[in-house]
C-alpha positions, 0 to 999 in steps of 0.5 A, spaced: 892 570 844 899 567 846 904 566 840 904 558 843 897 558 841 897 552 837 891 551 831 886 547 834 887 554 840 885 558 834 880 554 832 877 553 839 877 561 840 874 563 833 868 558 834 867 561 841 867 568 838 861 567 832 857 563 837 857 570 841 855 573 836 849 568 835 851 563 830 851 557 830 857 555 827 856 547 827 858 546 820 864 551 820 867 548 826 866 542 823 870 544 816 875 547 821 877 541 824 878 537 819 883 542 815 887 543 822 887 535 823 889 535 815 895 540 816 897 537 824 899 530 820 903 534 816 907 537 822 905 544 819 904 549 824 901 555 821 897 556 816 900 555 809 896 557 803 899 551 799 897 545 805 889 550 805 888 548 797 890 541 797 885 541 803 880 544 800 881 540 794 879 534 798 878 528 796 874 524 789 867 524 789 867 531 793 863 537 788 866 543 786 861 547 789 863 543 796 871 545 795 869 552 793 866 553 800 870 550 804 876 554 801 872 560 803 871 558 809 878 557 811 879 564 808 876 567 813 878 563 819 886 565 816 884 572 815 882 571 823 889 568 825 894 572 821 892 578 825 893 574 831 899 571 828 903 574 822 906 567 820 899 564 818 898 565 811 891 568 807 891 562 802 886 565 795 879 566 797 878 564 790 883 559 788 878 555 787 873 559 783 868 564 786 863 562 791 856 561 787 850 564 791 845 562 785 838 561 789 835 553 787 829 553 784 824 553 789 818 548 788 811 551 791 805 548 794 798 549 792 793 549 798 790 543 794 797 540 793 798 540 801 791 537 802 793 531 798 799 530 802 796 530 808 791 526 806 795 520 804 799 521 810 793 519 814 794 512 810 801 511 813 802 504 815 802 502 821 794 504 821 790 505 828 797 507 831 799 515 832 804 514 826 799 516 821 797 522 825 804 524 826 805 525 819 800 528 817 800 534 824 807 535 822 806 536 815 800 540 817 803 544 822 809 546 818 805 548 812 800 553 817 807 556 820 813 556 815 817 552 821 823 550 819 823 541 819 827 541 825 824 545 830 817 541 828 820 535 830 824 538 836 817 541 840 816 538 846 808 538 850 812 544 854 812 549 848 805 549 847 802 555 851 796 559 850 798 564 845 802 560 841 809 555 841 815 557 842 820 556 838 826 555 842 834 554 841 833 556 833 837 556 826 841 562 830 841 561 837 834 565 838 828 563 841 821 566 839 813 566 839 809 563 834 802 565 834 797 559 831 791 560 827 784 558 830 784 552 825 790 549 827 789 550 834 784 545 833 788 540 829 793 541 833 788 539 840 787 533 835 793 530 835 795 531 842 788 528 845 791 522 842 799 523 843 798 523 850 795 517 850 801 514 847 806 510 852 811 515 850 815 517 856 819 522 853 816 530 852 816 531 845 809 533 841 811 529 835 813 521 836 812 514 832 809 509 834 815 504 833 819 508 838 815 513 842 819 518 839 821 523 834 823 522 827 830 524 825 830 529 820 833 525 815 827 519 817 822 525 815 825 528 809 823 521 806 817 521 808 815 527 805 818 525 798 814 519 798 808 522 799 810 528 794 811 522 789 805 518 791 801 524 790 804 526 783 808 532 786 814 529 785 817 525 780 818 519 782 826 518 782 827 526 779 833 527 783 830 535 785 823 537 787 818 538 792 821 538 799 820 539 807 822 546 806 817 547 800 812 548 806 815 554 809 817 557 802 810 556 800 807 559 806 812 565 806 809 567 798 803 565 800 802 570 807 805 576 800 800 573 796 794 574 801 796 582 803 790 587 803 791 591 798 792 597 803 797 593 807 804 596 808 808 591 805 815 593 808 812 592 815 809 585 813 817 583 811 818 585 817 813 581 821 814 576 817 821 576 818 821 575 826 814 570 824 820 566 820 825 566 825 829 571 821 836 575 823 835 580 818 830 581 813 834 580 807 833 572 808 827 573 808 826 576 801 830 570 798 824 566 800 819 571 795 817 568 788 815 571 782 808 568 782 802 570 778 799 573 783 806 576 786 806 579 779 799 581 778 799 586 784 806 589 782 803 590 775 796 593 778 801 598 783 805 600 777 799 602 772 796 606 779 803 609 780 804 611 772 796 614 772 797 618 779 803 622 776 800 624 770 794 626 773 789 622 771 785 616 773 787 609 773 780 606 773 
C-alpha cells in the first residue's frame, strides 16, 4: 500500500484481508473505526501509542475487560500497519492488563428442563396465533441441534431440504448441512403446516403473528429468560444464568455423555465440530463440561486402563 494511505485505508484493506481469510471481523471493524475517528479529531496521522491508550481507556461506564480487549485489538491492526509504515507506533498490548480468557460458567439444561420451557412457550400470548408456536419450535429446534439463536431465526423455508437445513452465511462466513432426527422432523412438519398458512409474505421459518416476521435476536433472548424464570430455571432478576446458548452447550455435552462405550471419542470431536459449525476443533472443547456422567466414564477408562497394564482383569 502507498505511503499516502491514510488510517481508514489501512482500516479498510486490514478488514478485507481477515474477511478472506474467512472471518467475520464485524466487531473489529467496528472498534477500529472508532479508534481512527477518535485519532483523525486529533489531527494525528499515525498511530500513536499514547493517542491508542487514551482511546481504549474509553469513556465512564466502559468495563475493564471491554477496554483491555479493545486495546488488544488495536495492538494487532498496529503490528499490521508498522510493517506497511514504520512511523505507526505498536502501543503495549498489555498496558491495560492482560487480556483474560476465563470461560463463564456454563449453565446446562436437563431433558426435563427443556421440556417445561417449551411447555410454557406454548402458553405465550397471543394464544391461537403462530406466536406460541414460534417459541416453542424455535426453542425446540435449537435444543435438537446446538444451533447458534442467529442462524435459527435467519432460516428460511428454502433451507429445508430432505437431508436436513442448511445453515448458510455462519459465524465464520461458511455454510454447512445439518441432519434433523426423525423426531424433529416430525415437529418440525408441525409447524410449518401452520406457517404456511400464515399471511407472512416473507420466506423466513420463524415469524410472529404481530409482524410476520422473524424476532430479533434481542426479542428472543428475552424471551427465553422469561420462560427460564417462569419455570424456576433462572432466578428471577439473578443477573447471570441460563441463556439461549445454554441450548447449544447442553446439546454438545449431551452428544459426549450418549457415546457408545466403543466409540472413537476423538472422531465424534470431529463430527461434532463440523455438526457445530466449528472452524477448529479446539472451540469445540470449550463447550465439554465435567458432569457426573462426563466424569463417571473418565473414571471407568482410567481403572480399565490401570487393570489392563498390570495384567489383570478389571471386572
Amino acid at each position: 500500500m502507498s505511503g499516502t494511505a491514510t488510517l481508514t485505508d489501512h482500516v479498510a484493506h486490514f478488514v478485507a484481508m481477515n474477511r478472506k481469510l474467512g472471518y467475520r471481523f464485524t466487531k473489529h471493524e467496528y472498534m477500529l473505526r472508532s479508534f481512527v475517528r477518535f485519532a483523525e479529531d486529533r489531527n494525528e496521522p499515525f498511530i500513536r501509542s499514547e493517542t491508542a491508550i487514551e482511546w481504549a481507556s474509553g469513556r465512564a461506564g466502559v468495563s475493564p475487560s471491554a477496554r483491555v480487549r479493545k486495546l488488544h485489538v488495536l495492538h494487532a491492526f498496529a503490528c499490521w500497519v508498522h510493517d506497511e509504515d514504520p512511523r505507526h507506533e505498536v502501543p503495549p498490548r498489555d498496558a491495560l492488563g492482560p487480556l483474560s480468557e476465563r470461560r463463564p460458567r456454563p449453565y446446562l439444561l436437563s431433558i426435563e428442563d427443556i421440556e417445561k420451557l417449551l411447555a410454557a412457550a406454548l402458553c405465550i400470548e397471543p394464544a391461537g396465533t403462530i406466536t406460541p408456536l414460534t417459541w416453542h419450535h424455535l426453542f425446540g429446534l435449537m435444543a435438537a441441534t446446538g444451533l447458534r439463536i442467529a442462524e435459527a431465526l435467519k432460516l428460511t423455508l428454502d433451507d429445508i431440504t430432505p437431508d436436513g437445513l442448511i445453515i448458510r452465511d455462519t459465524k465464520f462466513g461458511k455454510s454447512r448441512m445439518v441432519a434433523l432426527h426423525s423426531t424433529t422432523w416430525d415437529a418440525l412438519h408441525r409447524y410449518l403446516a401452520v406457517r404456511r398458512k400464515t399471511n407472512a409474505s416473507n420466506g423466513h421459518l420463524f415469524v410472529l403473528a404481530s409482524t410476520g416476521r422473524p424476532p430479533i435476536r434481542t426479542h428472543a433472548t428475552r424471551a427465553f429468560r422469561h420462560l427460564a424464570e417462569q419455570t424456576g430455571i433462572r432466578e428471577p432478576g439473578a443477573p447471570r444464568g441460563p441463556t439461549p446458548r445454554s441450548l447449544r452447550h447442553s446439546f454438545a455435552v449431551r452428544s459426549i455423555e450418549n457415546l457408545r462405550p466403543d466409540a472413537d471419542p476423538g472422531r465424534h470431536m470431529l463430527a461434532l465440530a463440523t455438526y457445530l459449525g466449528h472452524v477448529e476443533v479446539s472451540d469445540t472443547y470449550w463447550y465439554l463440561e465435567a458432569t457426573p456422567v462426563l466424569l463417571g466414564g473418565i473414571a471407568e477408562a482410567t481403572e480399565r486402563a490401570h487393570a489392563l497394564r498390570r495384567g489383570g482383569s478389571h471386572d
